[in-house]
Backbone bond lengths (Angstrom), bond angles and torsions (degrees), N, CA, C in turn:
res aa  C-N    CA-C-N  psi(-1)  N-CA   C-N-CA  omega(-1)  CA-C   N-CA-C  phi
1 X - - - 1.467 - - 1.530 110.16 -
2 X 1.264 115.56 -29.41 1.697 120.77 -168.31 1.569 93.90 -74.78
3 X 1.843 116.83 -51.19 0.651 120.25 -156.88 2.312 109.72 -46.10
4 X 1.907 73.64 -58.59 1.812 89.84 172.02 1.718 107.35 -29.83
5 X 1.153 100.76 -68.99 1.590 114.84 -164.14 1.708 99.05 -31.06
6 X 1.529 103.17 -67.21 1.072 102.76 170.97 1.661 165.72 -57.67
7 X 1.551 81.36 -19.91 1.773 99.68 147.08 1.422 117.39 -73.68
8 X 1.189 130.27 -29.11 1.133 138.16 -166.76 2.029 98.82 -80.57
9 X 0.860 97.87 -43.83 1.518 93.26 -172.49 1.366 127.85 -83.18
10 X 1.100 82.77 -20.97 2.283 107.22 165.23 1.848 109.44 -76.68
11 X 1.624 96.77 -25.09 1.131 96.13 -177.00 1.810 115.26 -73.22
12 X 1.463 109.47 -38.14 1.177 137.68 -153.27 1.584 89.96 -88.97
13 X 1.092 135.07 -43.23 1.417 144.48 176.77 1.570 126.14 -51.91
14 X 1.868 94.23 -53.48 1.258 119.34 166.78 1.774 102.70 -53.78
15 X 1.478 111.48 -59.36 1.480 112.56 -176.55 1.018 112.71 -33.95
16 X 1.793 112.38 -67.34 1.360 112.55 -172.54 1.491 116.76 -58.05
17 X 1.401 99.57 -61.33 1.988 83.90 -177.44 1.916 115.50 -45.86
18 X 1.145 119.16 -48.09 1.531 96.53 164.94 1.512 118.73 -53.63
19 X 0.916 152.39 -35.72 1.207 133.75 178.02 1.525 111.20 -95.61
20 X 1.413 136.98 12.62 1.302 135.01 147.91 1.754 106.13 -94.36
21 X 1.445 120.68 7.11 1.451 119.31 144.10 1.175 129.27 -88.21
22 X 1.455 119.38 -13.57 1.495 113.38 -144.65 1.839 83.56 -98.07
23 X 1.318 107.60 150.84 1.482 116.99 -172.85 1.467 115.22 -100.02
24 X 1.417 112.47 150.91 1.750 99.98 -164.15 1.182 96.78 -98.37
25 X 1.537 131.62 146.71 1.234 160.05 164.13 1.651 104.96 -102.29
26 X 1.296 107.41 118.22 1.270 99.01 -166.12 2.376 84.43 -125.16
27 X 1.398 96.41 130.74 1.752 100.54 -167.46 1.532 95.51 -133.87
28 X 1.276 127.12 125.87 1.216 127.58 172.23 2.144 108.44 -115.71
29 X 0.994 90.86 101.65 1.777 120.10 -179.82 1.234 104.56 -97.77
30 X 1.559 113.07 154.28 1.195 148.86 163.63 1.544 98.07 -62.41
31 X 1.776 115.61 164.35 1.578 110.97 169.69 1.679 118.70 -86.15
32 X 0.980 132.25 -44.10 1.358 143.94 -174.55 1.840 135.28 -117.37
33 X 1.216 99.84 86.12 1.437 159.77 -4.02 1.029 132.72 -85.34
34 X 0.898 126.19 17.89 1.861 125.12 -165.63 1.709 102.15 -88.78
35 X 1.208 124.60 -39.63 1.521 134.73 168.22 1.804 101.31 -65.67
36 X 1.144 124.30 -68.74 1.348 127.54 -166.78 1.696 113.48 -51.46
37 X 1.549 105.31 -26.25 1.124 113.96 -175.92 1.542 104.61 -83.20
38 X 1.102 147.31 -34.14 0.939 176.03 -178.46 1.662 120.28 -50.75
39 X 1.678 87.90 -61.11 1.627 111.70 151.71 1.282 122.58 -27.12
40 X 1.443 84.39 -76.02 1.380 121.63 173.09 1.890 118.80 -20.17
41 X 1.066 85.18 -38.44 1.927 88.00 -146.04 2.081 80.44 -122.03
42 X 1.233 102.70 27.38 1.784 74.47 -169.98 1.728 106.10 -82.49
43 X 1.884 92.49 -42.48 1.709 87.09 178.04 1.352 115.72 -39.59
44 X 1.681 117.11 -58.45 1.424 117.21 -161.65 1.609 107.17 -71.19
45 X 1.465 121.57 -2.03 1.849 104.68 151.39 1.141 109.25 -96.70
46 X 1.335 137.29 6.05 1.335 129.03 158.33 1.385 109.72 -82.10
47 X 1.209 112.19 -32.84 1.850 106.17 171.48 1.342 118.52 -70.77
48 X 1.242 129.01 -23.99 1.731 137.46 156.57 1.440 109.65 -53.99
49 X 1.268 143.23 -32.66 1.365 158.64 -123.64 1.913 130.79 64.46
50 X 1.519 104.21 11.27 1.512 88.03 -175.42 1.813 114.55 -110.66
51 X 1.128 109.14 136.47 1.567 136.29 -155.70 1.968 81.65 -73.62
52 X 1.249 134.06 112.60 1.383 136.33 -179.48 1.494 100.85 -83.28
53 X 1.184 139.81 92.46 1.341 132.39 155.98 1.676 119.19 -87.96
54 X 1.796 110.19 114.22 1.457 102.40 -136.11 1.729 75.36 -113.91
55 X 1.736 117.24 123.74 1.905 104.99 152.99 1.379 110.23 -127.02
56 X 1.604 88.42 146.44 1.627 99.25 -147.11 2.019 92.35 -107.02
57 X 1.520 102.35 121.87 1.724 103.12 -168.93 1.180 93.08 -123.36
58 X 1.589 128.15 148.38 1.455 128.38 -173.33 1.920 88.50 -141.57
59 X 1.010 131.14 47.09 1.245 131.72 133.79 1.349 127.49 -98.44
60 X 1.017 134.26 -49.73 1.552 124.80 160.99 1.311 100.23 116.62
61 X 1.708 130.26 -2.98 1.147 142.55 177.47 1.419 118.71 -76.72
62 X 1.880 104.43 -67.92 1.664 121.89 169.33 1.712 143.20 -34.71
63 X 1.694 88.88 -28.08 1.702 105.33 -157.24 1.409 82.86 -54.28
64 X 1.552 104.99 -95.84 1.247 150.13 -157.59 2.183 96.44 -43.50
65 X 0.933 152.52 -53.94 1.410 138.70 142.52 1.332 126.86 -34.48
66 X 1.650 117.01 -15.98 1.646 116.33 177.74 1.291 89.78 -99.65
67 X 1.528 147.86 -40.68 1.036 102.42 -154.47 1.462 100.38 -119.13
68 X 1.496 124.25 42.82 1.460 148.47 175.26 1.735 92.22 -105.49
69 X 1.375 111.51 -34.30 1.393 98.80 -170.27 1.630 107.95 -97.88
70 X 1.013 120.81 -9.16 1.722 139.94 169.13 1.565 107.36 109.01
71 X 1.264 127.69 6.99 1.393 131.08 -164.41 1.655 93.64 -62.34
72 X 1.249 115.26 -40.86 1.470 111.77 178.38 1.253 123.27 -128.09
73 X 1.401 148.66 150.80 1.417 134.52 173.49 1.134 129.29 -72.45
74 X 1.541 132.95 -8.06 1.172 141.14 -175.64 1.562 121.50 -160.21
75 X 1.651 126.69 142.74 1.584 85.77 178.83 2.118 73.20 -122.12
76 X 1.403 80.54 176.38 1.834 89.15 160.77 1.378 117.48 -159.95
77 X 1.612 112.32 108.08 1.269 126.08 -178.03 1.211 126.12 -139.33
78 X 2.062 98.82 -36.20 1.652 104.82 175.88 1.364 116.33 -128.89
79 X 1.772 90.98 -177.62 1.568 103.38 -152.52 2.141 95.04 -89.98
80 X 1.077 111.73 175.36 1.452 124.67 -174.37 1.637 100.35 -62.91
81 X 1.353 130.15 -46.39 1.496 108.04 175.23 1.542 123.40 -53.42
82 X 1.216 100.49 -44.21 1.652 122.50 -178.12 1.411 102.29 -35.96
83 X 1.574 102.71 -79.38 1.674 110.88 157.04 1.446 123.55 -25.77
84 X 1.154 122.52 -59.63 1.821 108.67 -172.53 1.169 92.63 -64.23
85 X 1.690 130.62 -29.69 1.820 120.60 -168.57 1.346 102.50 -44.27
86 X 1.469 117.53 -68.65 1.512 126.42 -159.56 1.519 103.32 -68.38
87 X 1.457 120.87 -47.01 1.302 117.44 -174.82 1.829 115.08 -61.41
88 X 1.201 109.92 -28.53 1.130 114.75 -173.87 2.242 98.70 -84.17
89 X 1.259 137.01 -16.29 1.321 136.34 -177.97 1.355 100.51 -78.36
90 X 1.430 110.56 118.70 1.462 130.14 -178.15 1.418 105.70 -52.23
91 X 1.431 130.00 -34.66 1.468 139.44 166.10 1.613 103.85 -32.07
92 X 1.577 104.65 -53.27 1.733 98.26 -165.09 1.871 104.45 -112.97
93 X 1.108 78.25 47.90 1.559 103.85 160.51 2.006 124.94 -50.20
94 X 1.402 80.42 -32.74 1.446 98.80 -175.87 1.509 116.19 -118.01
95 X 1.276 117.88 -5.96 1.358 132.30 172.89 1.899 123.17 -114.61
96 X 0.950 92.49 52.18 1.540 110.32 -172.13 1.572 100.86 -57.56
97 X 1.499 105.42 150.45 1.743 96.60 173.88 1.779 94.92 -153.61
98 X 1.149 97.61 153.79 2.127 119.55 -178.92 0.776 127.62 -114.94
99 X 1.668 132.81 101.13 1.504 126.50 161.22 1.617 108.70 -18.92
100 X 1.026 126.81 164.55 1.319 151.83 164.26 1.605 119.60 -169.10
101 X 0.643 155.71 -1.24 1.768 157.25 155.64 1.197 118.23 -129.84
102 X 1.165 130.51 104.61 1.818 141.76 -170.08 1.524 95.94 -86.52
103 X 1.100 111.58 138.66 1.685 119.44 -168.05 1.803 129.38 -145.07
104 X 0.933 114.27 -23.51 1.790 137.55 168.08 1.388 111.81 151.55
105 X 1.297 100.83 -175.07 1.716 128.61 -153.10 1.380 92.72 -134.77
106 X 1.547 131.65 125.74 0.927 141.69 178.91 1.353 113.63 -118.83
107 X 1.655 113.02 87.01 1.724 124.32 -176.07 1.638 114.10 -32.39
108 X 1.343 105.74 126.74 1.610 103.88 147.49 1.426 126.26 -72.94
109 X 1.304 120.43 129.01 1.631 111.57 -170.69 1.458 114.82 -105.59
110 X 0.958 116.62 -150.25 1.509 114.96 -178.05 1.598 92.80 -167.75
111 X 2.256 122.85 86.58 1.186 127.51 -169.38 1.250 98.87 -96.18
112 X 1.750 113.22 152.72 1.387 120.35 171.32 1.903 111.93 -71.24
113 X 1.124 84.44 152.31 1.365 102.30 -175.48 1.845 110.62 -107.89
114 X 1.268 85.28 -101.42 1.862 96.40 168.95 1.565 112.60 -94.61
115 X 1.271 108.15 -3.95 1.794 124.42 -175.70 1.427 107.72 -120.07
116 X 1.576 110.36 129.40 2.006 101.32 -176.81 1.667 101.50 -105.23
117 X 1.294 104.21 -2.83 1.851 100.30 -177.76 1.805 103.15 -134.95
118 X 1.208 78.48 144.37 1.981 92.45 166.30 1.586 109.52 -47.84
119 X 1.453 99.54 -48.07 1.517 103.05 175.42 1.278 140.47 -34.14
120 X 1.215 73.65 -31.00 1.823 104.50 -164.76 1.353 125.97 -71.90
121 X 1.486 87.80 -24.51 1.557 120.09 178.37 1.638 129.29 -32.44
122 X 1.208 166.48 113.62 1.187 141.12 -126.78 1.836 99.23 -152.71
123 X 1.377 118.14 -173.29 1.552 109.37 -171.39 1.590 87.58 -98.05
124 X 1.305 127.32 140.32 1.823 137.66 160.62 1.474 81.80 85.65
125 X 1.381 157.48 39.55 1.587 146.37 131.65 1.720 88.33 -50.46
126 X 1.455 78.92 141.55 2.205 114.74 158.15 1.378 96.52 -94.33
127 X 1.566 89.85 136.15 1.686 99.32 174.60 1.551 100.04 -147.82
128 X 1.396 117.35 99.77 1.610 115.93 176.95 1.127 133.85 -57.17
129 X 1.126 119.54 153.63 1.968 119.43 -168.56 1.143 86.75 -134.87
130 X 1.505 110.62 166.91 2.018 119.94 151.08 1.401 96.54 -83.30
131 X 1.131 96.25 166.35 1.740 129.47 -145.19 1.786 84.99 -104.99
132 X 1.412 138.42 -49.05 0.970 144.25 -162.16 1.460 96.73 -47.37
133 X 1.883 125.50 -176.19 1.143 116.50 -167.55 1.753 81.11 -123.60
134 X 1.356 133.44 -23.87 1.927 123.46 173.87 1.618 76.76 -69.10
135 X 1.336 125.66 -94.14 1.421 120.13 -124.79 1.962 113.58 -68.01
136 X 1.562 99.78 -2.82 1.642 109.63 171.02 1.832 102.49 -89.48
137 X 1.001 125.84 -22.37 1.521 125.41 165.63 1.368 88.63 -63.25
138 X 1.210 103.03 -90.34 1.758 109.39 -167.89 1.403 123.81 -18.40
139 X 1.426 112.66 -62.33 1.652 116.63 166.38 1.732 132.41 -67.85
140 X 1.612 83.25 -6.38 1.973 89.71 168.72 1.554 105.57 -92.62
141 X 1.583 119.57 -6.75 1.414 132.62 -172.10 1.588 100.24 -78.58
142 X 1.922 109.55 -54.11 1.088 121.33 -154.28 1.546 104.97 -82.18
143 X 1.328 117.18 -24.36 1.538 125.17 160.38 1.786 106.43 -44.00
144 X 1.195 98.78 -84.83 1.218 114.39 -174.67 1.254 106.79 -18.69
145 X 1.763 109.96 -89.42 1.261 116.72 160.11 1.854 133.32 -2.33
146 X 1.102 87.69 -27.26 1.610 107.30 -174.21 1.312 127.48 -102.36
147 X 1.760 83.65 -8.09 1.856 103.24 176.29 1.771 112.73 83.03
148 X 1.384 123.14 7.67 1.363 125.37 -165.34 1.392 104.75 -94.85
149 X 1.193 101.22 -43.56 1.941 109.72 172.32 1.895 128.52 -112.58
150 X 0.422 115.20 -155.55 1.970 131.83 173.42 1.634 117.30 -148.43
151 X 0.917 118.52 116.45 1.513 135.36 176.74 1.551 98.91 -81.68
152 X 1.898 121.46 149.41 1.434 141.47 158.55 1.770 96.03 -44.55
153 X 1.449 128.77 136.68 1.113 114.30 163.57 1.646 135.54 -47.29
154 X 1.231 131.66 133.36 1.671 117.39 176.96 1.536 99.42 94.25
155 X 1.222 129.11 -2.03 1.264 132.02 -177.34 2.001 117.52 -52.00
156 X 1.205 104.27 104.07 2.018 91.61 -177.87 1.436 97.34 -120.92
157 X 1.772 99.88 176.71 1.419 108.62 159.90 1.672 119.84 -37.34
158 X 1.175 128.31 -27.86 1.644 121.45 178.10 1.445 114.60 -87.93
159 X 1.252 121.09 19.90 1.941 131.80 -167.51 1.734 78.36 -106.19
160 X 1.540 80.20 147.26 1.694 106.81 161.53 1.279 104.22 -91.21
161 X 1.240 159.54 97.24 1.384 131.40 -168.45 1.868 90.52 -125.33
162 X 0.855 97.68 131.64 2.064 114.92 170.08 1.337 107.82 -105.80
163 X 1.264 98.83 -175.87 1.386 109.82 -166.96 1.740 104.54 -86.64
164 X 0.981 99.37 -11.37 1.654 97.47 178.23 1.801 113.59 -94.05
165 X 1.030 105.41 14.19 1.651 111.22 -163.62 2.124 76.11 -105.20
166 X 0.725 108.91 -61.53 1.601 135.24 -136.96 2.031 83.97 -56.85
167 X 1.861 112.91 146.69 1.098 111.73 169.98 1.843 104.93 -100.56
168 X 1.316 99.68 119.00 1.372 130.81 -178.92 1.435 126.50 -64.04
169 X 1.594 131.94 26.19 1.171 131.44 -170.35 1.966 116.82 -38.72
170 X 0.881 104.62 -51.23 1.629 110.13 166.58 1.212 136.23 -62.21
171 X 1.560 115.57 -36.47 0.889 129.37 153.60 1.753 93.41 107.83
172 X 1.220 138.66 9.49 0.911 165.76 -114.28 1.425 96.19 -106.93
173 X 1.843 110.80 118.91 1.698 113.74 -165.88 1.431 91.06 -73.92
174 X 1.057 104.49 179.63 1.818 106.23 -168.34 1.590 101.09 -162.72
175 X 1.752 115.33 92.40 1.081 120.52 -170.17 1.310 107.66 -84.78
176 X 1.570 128.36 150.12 1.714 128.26 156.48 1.150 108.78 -94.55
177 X 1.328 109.65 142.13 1.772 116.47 159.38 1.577 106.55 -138.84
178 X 1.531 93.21 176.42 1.739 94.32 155.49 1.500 113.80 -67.47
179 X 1.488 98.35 136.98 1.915 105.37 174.92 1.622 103.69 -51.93
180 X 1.381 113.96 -57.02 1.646 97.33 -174.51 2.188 107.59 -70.69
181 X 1.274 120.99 17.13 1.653 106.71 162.30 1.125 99.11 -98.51
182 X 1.632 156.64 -31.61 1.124 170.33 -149.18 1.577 106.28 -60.13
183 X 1.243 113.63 -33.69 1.565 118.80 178.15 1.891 102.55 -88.13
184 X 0.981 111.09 -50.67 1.637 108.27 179.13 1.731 121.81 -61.62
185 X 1.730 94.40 -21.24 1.670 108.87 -160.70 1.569 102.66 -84.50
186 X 1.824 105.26 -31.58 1.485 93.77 -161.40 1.412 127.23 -57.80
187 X 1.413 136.93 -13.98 1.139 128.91 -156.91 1.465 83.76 -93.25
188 X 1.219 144.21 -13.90 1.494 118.85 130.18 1.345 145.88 -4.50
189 X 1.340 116.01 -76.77 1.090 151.05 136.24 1.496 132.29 -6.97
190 X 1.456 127.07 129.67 1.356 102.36 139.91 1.707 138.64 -79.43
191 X 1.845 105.51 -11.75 1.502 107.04 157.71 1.657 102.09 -164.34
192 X 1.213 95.84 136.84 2.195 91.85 165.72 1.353 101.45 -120.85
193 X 1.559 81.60 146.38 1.270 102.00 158.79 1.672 108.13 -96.97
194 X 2.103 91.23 137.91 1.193 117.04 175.24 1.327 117.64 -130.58
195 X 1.535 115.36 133.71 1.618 139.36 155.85 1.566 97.04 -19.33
196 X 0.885 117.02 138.84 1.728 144.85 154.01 1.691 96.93 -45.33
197 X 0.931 136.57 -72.92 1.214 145.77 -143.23 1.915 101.38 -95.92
198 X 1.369 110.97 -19.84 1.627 91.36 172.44 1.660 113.13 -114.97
199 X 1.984 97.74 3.53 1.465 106.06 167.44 1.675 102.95 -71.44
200 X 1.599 106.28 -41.43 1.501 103.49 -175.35 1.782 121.64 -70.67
201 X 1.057 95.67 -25.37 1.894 113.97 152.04 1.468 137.62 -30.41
202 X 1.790 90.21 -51.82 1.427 102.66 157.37 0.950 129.44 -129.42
203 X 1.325 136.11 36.54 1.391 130.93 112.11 1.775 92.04 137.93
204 X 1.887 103.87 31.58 1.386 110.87 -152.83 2.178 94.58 -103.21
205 X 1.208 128.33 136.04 1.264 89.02 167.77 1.852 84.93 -135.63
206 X 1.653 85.08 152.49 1.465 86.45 -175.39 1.590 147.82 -86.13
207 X 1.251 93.08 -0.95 2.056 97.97 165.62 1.393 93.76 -104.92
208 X 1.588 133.84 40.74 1.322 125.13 157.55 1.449 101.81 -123.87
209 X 1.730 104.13 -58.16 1.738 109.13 -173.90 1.350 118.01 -80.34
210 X 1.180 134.76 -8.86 1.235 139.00 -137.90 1.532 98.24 -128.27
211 X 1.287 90.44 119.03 2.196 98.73 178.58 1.567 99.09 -74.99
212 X 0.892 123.16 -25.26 1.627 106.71 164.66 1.517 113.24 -174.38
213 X 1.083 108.15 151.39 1.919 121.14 -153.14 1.446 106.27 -130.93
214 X 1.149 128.68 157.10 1.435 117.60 162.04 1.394 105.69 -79.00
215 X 1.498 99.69 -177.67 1.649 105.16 -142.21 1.850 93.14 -144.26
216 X 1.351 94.90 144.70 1.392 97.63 170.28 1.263 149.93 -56.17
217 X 1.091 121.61 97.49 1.782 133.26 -142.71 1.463 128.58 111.83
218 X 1.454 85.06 10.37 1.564 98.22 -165.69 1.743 107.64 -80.66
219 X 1.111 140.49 -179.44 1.552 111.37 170.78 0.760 132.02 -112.78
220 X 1.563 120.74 31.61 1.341 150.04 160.30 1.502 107.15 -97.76
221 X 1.452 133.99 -22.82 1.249 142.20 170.78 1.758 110.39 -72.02
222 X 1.126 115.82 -21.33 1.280 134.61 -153.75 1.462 96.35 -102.52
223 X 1.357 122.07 -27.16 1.677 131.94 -147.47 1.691 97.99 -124.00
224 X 1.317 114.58 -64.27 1.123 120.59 173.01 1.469 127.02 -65.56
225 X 1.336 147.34 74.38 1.048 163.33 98.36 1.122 148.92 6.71
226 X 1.051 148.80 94.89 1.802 130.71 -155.80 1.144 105.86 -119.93
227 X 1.761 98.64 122.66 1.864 93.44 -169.27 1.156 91.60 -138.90
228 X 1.798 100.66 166.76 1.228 120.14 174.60 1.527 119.39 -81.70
229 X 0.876 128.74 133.75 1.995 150.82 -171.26 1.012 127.54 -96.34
230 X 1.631 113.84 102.35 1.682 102.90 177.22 1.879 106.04 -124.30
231 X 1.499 114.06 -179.44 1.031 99.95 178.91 2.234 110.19 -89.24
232 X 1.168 113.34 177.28 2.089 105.87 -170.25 1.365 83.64 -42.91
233 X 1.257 106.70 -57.80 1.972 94.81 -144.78 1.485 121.70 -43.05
234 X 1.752 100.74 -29.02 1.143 107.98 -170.30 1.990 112.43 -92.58
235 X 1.072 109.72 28.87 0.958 98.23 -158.90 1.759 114.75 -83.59
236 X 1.502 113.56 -9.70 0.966 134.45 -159.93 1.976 111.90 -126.98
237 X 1.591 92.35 -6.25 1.593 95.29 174.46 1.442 127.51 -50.99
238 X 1.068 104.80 177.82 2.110 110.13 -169.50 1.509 77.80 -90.15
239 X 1.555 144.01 -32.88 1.652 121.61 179.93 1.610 126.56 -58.09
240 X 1.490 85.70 -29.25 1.686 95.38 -173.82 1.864 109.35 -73.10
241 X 1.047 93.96 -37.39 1.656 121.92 -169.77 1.998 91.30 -73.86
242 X 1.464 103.94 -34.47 1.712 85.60 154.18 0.741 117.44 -56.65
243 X 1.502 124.66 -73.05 1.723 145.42 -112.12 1.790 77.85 -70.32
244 X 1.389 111.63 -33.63 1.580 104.50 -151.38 1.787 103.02 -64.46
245 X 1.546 79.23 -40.95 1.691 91.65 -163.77 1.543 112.81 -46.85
246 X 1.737 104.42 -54.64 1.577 103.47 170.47 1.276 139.06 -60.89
247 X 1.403 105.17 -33.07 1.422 126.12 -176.39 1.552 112.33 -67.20
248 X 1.486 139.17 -50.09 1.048 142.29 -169.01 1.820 106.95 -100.56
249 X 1.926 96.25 59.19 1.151 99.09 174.11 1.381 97.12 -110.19
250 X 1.837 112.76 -178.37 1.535 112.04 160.31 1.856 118.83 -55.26
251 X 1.717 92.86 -27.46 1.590 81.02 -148.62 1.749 102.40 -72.81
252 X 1.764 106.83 -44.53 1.563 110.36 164.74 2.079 117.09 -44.17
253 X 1.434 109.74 -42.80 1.530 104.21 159.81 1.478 129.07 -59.52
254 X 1.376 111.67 -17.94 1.613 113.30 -173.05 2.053 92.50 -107.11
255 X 0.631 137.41 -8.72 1.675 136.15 158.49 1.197 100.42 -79.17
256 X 1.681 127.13 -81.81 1.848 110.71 -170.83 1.740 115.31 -31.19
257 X 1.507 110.96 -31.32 1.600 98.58 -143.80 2.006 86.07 -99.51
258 X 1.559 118.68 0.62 1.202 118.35 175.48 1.552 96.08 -94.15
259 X 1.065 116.67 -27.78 1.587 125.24 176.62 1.234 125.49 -49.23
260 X 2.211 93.98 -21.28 1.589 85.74 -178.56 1.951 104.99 99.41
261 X 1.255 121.52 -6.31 1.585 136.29 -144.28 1.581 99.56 -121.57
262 X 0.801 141.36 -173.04 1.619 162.22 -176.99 1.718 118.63 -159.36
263 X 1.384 93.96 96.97 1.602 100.57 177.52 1.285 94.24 -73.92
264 X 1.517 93.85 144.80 1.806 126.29 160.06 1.278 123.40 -85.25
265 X 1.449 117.18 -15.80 1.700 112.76 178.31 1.693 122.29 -110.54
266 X 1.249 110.83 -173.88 1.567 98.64 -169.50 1.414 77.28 -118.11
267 X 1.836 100.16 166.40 1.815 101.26 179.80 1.270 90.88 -85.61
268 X 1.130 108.81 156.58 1.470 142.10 144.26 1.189 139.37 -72.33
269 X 1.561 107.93 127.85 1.570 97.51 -158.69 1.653 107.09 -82.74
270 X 1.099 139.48 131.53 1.580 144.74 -170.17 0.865 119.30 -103.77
């Protein structure tokens, strides 16, 4: 019986001193996928040694100021434009921050509203956009793309393009909103287009709900990116050099692509 006792308490000892080694990683993510993924992979950074302390923020405001100010080591929510946004605002002049882990592309779609087919489509249909001036380029791209409109020639992700630029064969009203009302608004609508990230919000995913999405190779697939964020110093740490290790497995590739998402990396063999 002593003997028992005593395996047992060497055992419990051993426990603790590994986990009074293991180092905290503290990551503040979005919920869907950037949190789920996260989940995902926490044992296997606890098997590296790092303690996953995961907070999950769905404003899109917090990340990027916590972990400019060091409150956390990493955040993961947005895509590479997002990033030059803040990096490029003279405000955070002094708070610079670096992709380091490339992770998927989260399609803009184009969901039915009061209409379930493109077909369906009619002359004077409402079709919602975001109101913003990136993600209203983007969705005058993904129209197009879709054969519903005509773009100015040379038209890319860096065009301002409005609704008055755009050639109008349908004649087709063309409402603005906020990107995150766009999911509540559509049954408005005969179709909106919605963000990747506030289709996945409500419970939308887009090679299931979505009559048509951009597509891989598209140049919004190419641009839009969702990576993980640290501040320079860290750009080269033994955490990052995790995140990679777990992240660019099958099992994190077989969640994005159930997610509805398009991973950007190949697995890695481990």
């Amino acid at each position: 019986m002593k003997k028992i006792v005593a395996i047992l308490l060497a055992l419990v000892l051993t426990l603790g001193a590994a986990s009074a080694l293991a180092e905290s990683l503290t990551i503040i993510a979005t919920p869907n996928p950037h949190a789920e993924i996260l989940e995902l992979v926490k044992d296997d950074l606890a098997a590296l040694g790092y303690e996953l302390k995961l907070e999950i923020s769905d404003n899109y405001v917090v990340e990027n100021p916590s972990t400019a100010a060091g409150d956390t080591d990493a955040n993961f929510f947005q895509h590479i434009p997002y990033l030059a946004g803040w990096n490029s605002d003279p405000e955070n002049a002094d708070k610079q921050l670096v992709a380091v882990v490339f992770t998927h592309f989260e399609p803009m779609g184009i969901y039915p509203g009061q209409k379930n087919s493109l077909d369906e489509l009619a002359d004077g249909d409402t079709v919602i956009v975001p109101n913003d001036p990136v993600n209203m380029t983007r969705a005058f791209i993904l129209l197009a793309d879709a054969g519903l409109i005509e773009l100015p020639e040379g038209t890319t992700l860096d065009s301002e393009v409005t609704k008055y630029d755009i050639i109008n064969p349908k004649n087709l009203e063309i409402q603005e909103v906020n990107a995150e009302l766009a999911p509540t608004l559509k049954s408005g609508a005969a179709f909106a287009v919605i963000n990747g990230n506030y289709a996945a919000d409500n419970g939308l995913i887009p090679g299931k709900d979505a009559v048509y999405y951009e597509q891989p190779g598209s140049q919004a697939a190419e641009a839009y990116v969702n990576v993980f964020v640290v501040k320079p110093e860290n750009v080269e740490a033994d955490f990052v050099k995790a995140l990679e290790k777990v992240i660019y497995t099958q099992k994190v590739y077989d969640l994005i692509i159930d997610s509805g998402f398009i991973p950007v990396f190949e697995v890695e063999e481990q």
